[in-house]
N, C-alpha and C positions, 0 to 999 in steps of 0.2 A: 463886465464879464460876458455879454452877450455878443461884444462887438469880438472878444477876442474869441469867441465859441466859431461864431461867423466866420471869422479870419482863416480859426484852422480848418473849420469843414469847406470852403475854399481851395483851402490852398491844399489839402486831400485828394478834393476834385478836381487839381490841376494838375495835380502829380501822379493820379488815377489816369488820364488824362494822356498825360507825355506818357504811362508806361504801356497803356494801351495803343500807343502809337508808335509805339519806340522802335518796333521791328517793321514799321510798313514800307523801309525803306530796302526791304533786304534784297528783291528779285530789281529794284532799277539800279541799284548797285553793279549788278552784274548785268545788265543792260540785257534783262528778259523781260517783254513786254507783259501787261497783263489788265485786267479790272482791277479799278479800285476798293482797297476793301474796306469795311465799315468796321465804327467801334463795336466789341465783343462779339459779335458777329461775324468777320471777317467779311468770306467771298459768298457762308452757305448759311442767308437767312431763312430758308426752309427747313433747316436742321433745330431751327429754335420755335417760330411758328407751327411746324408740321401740319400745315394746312397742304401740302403738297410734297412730294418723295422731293427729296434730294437731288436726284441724278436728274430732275428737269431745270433745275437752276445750273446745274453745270453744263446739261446741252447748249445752254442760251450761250455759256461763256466761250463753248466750242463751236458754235455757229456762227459769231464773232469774229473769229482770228482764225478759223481753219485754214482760210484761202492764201495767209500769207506766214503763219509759223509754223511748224513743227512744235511748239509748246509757248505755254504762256505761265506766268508765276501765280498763284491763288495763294490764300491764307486761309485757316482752319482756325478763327480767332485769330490769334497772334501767330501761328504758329506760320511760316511759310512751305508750301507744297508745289511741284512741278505738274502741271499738269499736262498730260500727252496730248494732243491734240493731231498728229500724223499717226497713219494706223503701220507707218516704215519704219517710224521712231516707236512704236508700240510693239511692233516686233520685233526688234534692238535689244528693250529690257528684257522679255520674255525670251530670246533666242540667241543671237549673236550675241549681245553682250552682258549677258548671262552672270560672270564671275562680279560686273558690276552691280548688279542686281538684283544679289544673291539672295535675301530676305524678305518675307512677309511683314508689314510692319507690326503687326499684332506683337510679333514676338518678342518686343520692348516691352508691352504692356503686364508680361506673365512671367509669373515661374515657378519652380516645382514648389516653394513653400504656398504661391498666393492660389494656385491652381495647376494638382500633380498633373491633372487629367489631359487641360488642354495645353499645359507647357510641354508633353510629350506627344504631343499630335505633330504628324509631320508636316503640317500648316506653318505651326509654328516653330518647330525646330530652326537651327540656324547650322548654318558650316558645315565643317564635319560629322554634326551628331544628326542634321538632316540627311545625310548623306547615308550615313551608316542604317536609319531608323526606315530610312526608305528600300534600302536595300533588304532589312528584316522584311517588310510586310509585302515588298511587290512579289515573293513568291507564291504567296498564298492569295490572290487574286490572279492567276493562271488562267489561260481560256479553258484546263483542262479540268480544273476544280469548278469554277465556273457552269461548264459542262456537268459536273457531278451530282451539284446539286439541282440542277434544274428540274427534276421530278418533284423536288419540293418547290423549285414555283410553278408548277403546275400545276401541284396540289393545294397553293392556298390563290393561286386564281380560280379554282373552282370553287373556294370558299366566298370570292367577292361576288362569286354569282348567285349561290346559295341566299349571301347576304341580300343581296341588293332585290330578291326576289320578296321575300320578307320586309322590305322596307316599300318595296312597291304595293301590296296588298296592304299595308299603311294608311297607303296615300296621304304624304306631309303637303300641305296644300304650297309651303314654298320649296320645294320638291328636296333633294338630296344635298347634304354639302358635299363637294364633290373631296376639298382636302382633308375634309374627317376621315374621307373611303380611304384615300389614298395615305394617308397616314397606318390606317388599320393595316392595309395592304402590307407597307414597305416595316411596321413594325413587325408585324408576324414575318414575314419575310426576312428578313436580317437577323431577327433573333433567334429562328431554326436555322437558319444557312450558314451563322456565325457562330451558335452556341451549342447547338442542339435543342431549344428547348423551346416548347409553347406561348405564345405572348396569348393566343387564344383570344385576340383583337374582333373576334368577329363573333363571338359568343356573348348573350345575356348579360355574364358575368367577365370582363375581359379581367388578364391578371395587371398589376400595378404597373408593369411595363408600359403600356400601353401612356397612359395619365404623364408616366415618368420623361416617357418619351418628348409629348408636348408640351411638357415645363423645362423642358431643356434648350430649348429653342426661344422663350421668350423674352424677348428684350426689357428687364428692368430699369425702372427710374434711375437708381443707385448706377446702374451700368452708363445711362444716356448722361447720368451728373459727372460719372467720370472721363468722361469724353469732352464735355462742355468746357470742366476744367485743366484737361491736359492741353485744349487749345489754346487758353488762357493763359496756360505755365506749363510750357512744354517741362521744362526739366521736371514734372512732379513726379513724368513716370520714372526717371532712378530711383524715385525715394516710396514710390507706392505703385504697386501692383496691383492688377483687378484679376477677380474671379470671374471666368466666364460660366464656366460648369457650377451651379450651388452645391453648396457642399453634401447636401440631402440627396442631391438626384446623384454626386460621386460616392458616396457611400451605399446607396441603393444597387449603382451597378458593380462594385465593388464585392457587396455580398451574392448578386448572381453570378457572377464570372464564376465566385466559388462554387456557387451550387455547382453550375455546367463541369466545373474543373471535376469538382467531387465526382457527380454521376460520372461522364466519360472515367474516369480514372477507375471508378470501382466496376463497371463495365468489362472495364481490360482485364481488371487483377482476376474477374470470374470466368474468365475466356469469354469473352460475348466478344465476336468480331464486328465493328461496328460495319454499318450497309454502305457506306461512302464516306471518301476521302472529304472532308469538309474543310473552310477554314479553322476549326477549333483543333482539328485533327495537326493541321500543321502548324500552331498556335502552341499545343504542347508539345511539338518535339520543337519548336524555336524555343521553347520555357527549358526543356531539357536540357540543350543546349548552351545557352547565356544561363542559366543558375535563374530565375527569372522567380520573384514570389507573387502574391496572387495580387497583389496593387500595380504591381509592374506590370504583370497580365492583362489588365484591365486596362491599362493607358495602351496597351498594344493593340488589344483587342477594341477600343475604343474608335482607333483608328478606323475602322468597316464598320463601327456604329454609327458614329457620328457622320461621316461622308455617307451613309447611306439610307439612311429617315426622311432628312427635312427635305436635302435637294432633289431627291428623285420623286418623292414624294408630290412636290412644287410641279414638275415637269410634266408629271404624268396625269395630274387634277387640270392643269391650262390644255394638254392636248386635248383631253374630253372635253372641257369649254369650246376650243377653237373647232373640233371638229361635230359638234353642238351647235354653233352657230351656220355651219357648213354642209349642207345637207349634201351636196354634191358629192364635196369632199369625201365627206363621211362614203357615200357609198361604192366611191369610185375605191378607197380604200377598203372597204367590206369585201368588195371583189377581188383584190388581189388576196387576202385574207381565206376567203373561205377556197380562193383557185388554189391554196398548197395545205391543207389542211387535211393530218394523216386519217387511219380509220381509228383513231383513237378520239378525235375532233380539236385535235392541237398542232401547232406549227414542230416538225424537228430541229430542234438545238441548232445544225448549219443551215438548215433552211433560213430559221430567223434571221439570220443577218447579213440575208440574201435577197429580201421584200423590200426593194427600191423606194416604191412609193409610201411605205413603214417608215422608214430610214428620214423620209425625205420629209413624214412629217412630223417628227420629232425635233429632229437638225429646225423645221421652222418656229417650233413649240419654241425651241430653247434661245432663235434669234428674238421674239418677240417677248419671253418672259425669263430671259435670265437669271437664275439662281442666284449670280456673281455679277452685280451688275455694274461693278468697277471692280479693279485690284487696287489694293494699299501696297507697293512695293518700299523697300528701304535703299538708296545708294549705298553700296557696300565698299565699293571702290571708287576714288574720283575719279572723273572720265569728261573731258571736253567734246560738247555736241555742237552741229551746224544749228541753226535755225531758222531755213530758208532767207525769208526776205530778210531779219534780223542778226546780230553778230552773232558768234560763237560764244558760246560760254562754258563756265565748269562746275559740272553737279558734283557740290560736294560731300563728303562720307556722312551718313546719317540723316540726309535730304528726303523726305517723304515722296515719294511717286506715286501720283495719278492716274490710272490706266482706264478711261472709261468706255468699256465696253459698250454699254447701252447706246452710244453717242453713235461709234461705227455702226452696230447692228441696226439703227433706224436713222440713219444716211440715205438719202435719197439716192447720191451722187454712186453709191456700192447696190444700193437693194431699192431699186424702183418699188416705188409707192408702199414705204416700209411700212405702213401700222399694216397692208393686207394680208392676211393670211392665205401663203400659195406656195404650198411645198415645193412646187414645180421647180424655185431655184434651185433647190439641191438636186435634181436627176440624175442632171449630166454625172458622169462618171468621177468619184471623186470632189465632188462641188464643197464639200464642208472643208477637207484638206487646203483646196486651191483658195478658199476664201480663208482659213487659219493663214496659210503662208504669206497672203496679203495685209495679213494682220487686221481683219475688219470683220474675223469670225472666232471669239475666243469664249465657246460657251462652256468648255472646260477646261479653260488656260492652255498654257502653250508651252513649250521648251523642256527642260528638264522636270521642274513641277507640275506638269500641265498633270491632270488628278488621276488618283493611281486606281480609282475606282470605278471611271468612267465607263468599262466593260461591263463591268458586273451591275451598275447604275439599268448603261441601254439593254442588257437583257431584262431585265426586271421591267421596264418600263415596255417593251414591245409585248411583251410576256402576257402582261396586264390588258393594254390596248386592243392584244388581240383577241380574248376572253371577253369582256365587257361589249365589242362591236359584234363579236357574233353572236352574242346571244339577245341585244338590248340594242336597239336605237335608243340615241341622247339627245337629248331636247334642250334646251338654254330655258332655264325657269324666270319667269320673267322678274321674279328678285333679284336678277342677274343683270349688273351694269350692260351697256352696248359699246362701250370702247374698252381702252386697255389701260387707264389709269391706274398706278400703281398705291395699295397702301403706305402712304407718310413714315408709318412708323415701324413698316416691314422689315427685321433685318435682313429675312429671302426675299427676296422681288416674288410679289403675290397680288392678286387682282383686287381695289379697294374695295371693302363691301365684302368680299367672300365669292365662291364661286358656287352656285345653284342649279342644278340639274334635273331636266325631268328623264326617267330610263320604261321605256315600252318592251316588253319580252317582246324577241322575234317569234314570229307562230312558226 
């Protein structure tokens, strides 16, 4: 009994064995070169140790083969992936060849049953319904709306100061989290600009927004299992879908979109002309419009939530770090800062995006801490590519796509001495533009999805920086790592450990 127990756990583990191997021959088949990849594992065993982010075990595989491919084949477990490794061929998917290109991969993973909220996110949309759902919301991101409501970031930049002055008469000896502020910030920010209504993030008592916000963003076990094993068994996603949004934090904002709806609407009915054209304002006449009910509302209106919390959020906690560590920096941009600063003690709307060395250090924030620090793209359409020293071959329909941004953005061979922080790349005229076109500067994507938010994102983020520097020198608290190691298990690219701050009123 025991020999034939042996026998079959054996012969389990041999056939366990061939299936785990069974696909490793898929990318020499098509005579694309690559690393070999390991059992269960594949190419990304720091996705299963998390002793280290990800995106540094596929620099190694890009530093590798850059000099003589255009792309190499990886595996995600079993599954096989292209990965971009030209930043010419990185602007091919995103740009020129576009219609091949057409999909995010996530958008396998979801759908209106397993998750309404983010299967109607134009992230994930696909085709035609991305096309269409993009065309609803780019109106209402306008530089003219945009514009409108900037008195309300002005008004709760003065609240980060209020705040941070209260927190300095504290004195937390490992000084401030800088993405808690910034959280607070861009939560009260987005959910008056978007809804009309108070998140009150910087009060005593904030409202449940606030909480709601940062459990929406965290990467659960359940979520990392189901990644583990869609690598494992690609086809599991036809048959199971993952929730990205929990169902708690969808029904939470579900019942606020109603509130917002309510109030704005009973507003109207009593004649109260509201004070500005806002996004919620063109939210109900797009609802008018499409016949739209209030779930529907909410995956629209999700849209300017979710793009606008976590990432700008990300961007505008590392600039305070970076310009923290930067005393120079720091005050070489305080002077362009306070030289356009009206009699009110704030930048004007066209001013702001007209502060060069603002601009330029932002654009460096976002090369060195990427929100998006690879794209997952889907082949849409087959399409035969060169690949330099290697043959040609053909990516076929359903083929995952590798886009790693990280890899370009700290290339020696594009951005001399890449971990330093030195705005100065970006000055020149244009410098973000002519590095996107090159395909080695993609911190808000590129092509036709390149993100629809990104305006409304850099004013928020200038907005803030400029508020915070004129009134407070920032200090790097020495809780605070001294490189830029990223956390393992970040799903935004964020600094490991946290990012800590100390803030001195300017006299």
């Amino acid at each position: 009994m025991l020999e034939v127990t042996l026998t079959l756990v054996g012969l389990l583990a041999v056939l366990f064995y061939v299936f785990m191997r069974w696909n490793f021959d898929y990318w020499h088949k098509r005579k694309v070169p690559g690393p070999p990849p390991r059992i269960l594992i594949g190419n990304y065993p720091d996705m299963y140790t998390m002793k280290r982010h990800t995106i540094y075990g596929l620099d190694e595989i890009y530093r590798s083969y850059k000099q003589q491919y255009d792309a190499v084949g990886i595996y995600e477990a079993r599954k096989p992936q292209l990965l971009v490794i030209s930043p010419e061929l990185a602007r091919r998917v995103f740009v020129s060849d576009f219609k091949h290109f057409h999909d995010n991969e996530l958008s396998v993973m979801v759908d209106e049953k397993s998750d309404y909220i983010f299967a109607n996110n134009p992230f994930s949309l696909v085709g035609e319904e991305w096309k269409h759902r993009r065309a609803d919301v780019t109106p209402g991101l306008t530089m003219s709306r945009i514009k409108a409501v900037y008195p309300v970031t002005n008004e709760v930049c003065g609240k980060v100061s209020d705040w941070l002055r209260k927190q300095i008469r504290l004195s937390p000896p490992e000084g401030i989290d800088a993405k808690d502020m910034s959280l607070r910030f861009t939560s009260e920010m987005v959910t008056d600009c978007v809804l009309g209504l108070r998140a009150e993030s910087f009060s005593e008592k904030p409202t449940p927004i606030l909480a709601s916000i940062k459990n929406l963003f965290v990467l659960s076990y359940s979520l990392m299992l189901y990644f583990a094993l869609a690598g494992i068994f690609p086809s599991l996603i036809r048959f199971f879908k993952v929730r990205f949004v929990p169902l708690p934090i969808e029904r939470f904002f579900v019942d606020l979109m109603q509130n917002a709806v309510d109030t704005r609407r009973a507003q109207l009915a009593a004649g109260k002309q509201f004070e500005r054209i806002d996004f919620l304002d063109y939210i109900l006449q797009l609802a008018d419009k499409r016949n739209l009910n209030t779930r529907q509302l909410t995956a629209h209106t999700m849209t300017f939530l979710l793009d606008g919390f976590e990432t700008t959020a990300t961007v505008l906690s590392h600039l305070l770090l970076l310009l923290g560590r930067d005393e120079e920096v720091q005050q070489r941009l305080l002077n362009e800062v306070q030289a356009h600063l009206n009699e009110k003690g704030v930048i004007d709307f066209e001013k702001l995006n007209e502060l060069p060395f603002l601009d330029a250090c932002v654009q460096e924030t976002v090369r060195l801490f990427p929100p998006a620090f690879m794209s997952l793209k889907l082949c849409t359409e087959p399409i035969e590519l060169p690949n330099r020293k290697g043959e040609n071959f053909v990516v076929e329909r359903g083929t995952s796509i590798v886009v790693p941004h990280f890899c370009f953005m700290q290339d020696e061979e594009y951005f001399p001495n890449p971990t330093a922080f030195q705005p100065d790349r970006f000055m020149q005229p244009d410098a973000a533009k002519m590095y996107r076109e090159q395909g080695v500067f993609m911190g808000f994507g590129d092509g036709p999805r390149i993100c629809i938010g990104m305006r409304f994102a850099l004013a928020q983020i200038k907005a803030a920086v400029v508020e915070v520097l004129n009134n407070f020198n920032v200090r790097v608290n020495p809780k605070t790592r001294n490189d830029n190691d990223y956390e393992p298990t970040s799903f935004v690219t964020s600094l490991r450990g946290g990012i800590w701050l100390d803030f001195e009123e300017r006299k």
